[in-house]
C-alpha positions as CSV (number, residue, x, y, z in Angstrom):
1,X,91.5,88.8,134.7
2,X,87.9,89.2,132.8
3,X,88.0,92.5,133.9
4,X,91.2,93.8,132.7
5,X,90.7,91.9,129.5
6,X,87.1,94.2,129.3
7,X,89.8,97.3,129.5
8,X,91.1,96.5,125.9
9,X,88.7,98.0,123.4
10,X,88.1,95.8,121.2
11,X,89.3,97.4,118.0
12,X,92.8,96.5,119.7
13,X,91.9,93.2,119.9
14,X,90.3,93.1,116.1
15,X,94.0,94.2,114.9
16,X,95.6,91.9,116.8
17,X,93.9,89.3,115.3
18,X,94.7,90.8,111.9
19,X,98.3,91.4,112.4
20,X,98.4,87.6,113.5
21,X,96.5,86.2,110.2
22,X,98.6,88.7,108.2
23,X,102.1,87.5,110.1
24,X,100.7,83.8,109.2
25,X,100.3,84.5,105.6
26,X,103.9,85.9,105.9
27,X,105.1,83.0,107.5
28,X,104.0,80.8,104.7
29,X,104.7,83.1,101.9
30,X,108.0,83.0,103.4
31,X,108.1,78.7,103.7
32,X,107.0,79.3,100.2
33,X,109.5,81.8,98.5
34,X,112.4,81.3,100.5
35,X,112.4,77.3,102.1
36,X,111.0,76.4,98.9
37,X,108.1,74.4,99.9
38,X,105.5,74.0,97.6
39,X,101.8,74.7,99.4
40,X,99.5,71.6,98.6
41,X,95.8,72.5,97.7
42,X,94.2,72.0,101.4
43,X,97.4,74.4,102.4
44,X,96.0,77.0,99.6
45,X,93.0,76.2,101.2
46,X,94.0,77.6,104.9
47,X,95.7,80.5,103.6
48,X,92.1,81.8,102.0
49,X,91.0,80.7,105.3
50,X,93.5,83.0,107.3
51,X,93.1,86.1,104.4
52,X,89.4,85.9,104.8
53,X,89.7,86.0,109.3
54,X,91.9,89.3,108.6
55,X,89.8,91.3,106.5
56,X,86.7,90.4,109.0
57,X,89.0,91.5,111.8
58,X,90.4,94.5,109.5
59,X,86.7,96.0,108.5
60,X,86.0,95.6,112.0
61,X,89.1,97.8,113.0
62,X,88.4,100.1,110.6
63,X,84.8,100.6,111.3
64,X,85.1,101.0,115.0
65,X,81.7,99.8,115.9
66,X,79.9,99.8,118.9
67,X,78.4,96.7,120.8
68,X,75.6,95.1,118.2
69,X,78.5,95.7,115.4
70,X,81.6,94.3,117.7
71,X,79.9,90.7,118.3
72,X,78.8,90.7,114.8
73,X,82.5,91.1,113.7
74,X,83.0,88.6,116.7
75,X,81.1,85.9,115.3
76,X,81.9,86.6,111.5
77,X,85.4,85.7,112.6
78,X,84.9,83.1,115.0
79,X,83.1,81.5,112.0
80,X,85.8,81.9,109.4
81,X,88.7,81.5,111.7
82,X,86.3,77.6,112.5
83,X,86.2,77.1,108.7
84,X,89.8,76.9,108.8
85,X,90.2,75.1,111.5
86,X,88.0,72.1,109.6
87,X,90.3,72.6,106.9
88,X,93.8,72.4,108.9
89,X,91.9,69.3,111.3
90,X,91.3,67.2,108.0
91,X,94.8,68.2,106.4
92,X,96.2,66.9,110.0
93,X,93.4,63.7,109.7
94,X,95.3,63.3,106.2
95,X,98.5,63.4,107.5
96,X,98.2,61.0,109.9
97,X,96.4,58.1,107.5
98,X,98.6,54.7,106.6
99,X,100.5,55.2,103.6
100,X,97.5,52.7,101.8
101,X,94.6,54.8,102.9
102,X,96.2,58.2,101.7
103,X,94.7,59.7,98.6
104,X,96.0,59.7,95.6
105,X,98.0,62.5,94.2
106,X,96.0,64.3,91.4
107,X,97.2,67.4,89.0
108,X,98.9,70.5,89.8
109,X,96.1,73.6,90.5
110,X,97.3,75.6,88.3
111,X,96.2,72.6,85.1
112,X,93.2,72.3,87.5
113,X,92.3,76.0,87.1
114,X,93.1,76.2,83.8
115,X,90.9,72.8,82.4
116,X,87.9,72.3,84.8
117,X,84.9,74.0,85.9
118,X,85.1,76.0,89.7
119,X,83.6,74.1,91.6
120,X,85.6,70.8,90.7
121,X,88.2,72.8,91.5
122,X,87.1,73.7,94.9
123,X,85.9,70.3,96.2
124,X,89.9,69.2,94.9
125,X,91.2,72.0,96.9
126,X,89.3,71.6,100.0
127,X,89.4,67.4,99.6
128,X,92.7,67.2,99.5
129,X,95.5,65.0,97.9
130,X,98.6,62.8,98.3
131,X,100.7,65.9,98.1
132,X,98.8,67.1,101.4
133,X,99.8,63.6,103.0
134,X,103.5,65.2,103.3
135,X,105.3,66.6,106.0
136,X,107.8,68.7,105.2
137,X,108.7,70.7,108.6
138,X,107.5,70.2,111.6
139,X,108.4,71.9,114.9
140,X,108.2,70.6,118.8
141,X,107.2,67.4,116.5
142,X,104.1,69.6,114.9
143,X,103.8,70.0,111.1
144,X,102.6,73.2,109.4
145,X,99.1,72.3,109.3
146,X,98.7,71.0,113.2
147,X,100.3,74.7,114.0
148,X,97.7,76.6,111.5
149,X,95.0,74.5,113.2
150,X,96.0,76.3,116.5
151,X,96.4,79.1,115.3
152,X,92.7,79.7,114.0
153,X,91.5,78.0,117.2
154,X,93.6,81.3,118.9
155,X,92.0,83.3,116.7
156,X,88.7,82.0,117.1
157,X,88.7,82.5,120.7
158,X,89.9,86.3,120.5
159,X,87.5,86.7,118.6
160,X,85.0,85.0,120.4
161,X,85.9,86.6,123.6
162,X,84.4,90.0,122.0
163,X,81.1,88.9,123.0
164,X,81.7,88.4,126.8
165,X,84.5,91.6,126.8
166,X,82.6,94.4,125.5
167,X,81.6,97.2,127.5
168,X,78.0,96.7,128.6
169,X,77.6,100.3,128.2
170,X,79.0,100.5,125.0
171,X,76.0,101.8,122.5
172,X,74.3,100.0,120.3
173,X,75.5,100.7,116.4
């Protein structure tokens, strides 16, 4: 199976990857717009997570590079498709925390853009709040943030499998 997977350039396999992280930020743009659920600040968090995968795996389509360049692209993604993952596996860790242990709910991003300084605004987002301790939809008895969490372990392993699918041969560049 290696072997026919090594038949795939990987540019394929790059947009793959970004018309997956592009189909999830659909997916919740359309949970968003159209369901009407409101994304909580570690959910913000995951979609900057899943933009920043696809425009790895889009430069890395567009460039077209050659061995030394594909698992460089490899692991750039593999690391920011893992950063999400941290993110969606402590949204999860939140989810699943007694109704006494969960933290409390603070104010909306938008006030928290407008009155405090960046980076208080960034530890809120990626710390998380009662509004992340809600489950809104699930599906086969997963909520939204269990599936992102597999999906950037998915796309951490296509994009890890660039380094063991490349051509040998392929040039360095």
């Amino acid at each position: 199976m290696l072997e026919q997977l090594k038949k795939i350039p990987p540019r394929l396999w790059f947009l793959a990857g970004f018309i997956a992280c592009m189909s999830l930020l659909g997916g919740g743009a359309y949970l968003q717009l159209v369901e009407n659920l409101e994304p909580c600040p570690l959910c913000i968090s995951q979609r900057i997570a899943i933009f920043a995968t696809g425009i790895v795996f889009l430069i890395a389509v567009l460039h077209n590079p050659k061995r030394t360049g594909i698992n460089r692209y490899a692991i750039l993604g593999t690391l920011t498709a893992l950063c999400g993952a941290a993110i969606s596996t402590r949204h999860v860790w939140i989810q699943h925390l007694p109704p006494d242990k969960v933290p409390e709910c603070g104010p909306g991003l938008e006030y928290v853009f407008e009155n405090f300084p960046l980076a208080d605004t960034l530890k809120l987002m990626l710390s998380g709040s009662g509004d992340c301790a809600k489950v809104d939809w699930t599906l086969l008895g997963l909520s939204i943030p269990a599936w992102t969490l597999l999906a950037f372990l998915c796309l951490a392993t296509l994009s890890l499998m660039q380094l063991w699918t490349v051509d040998s041969s392929s040039q360095a560049h």
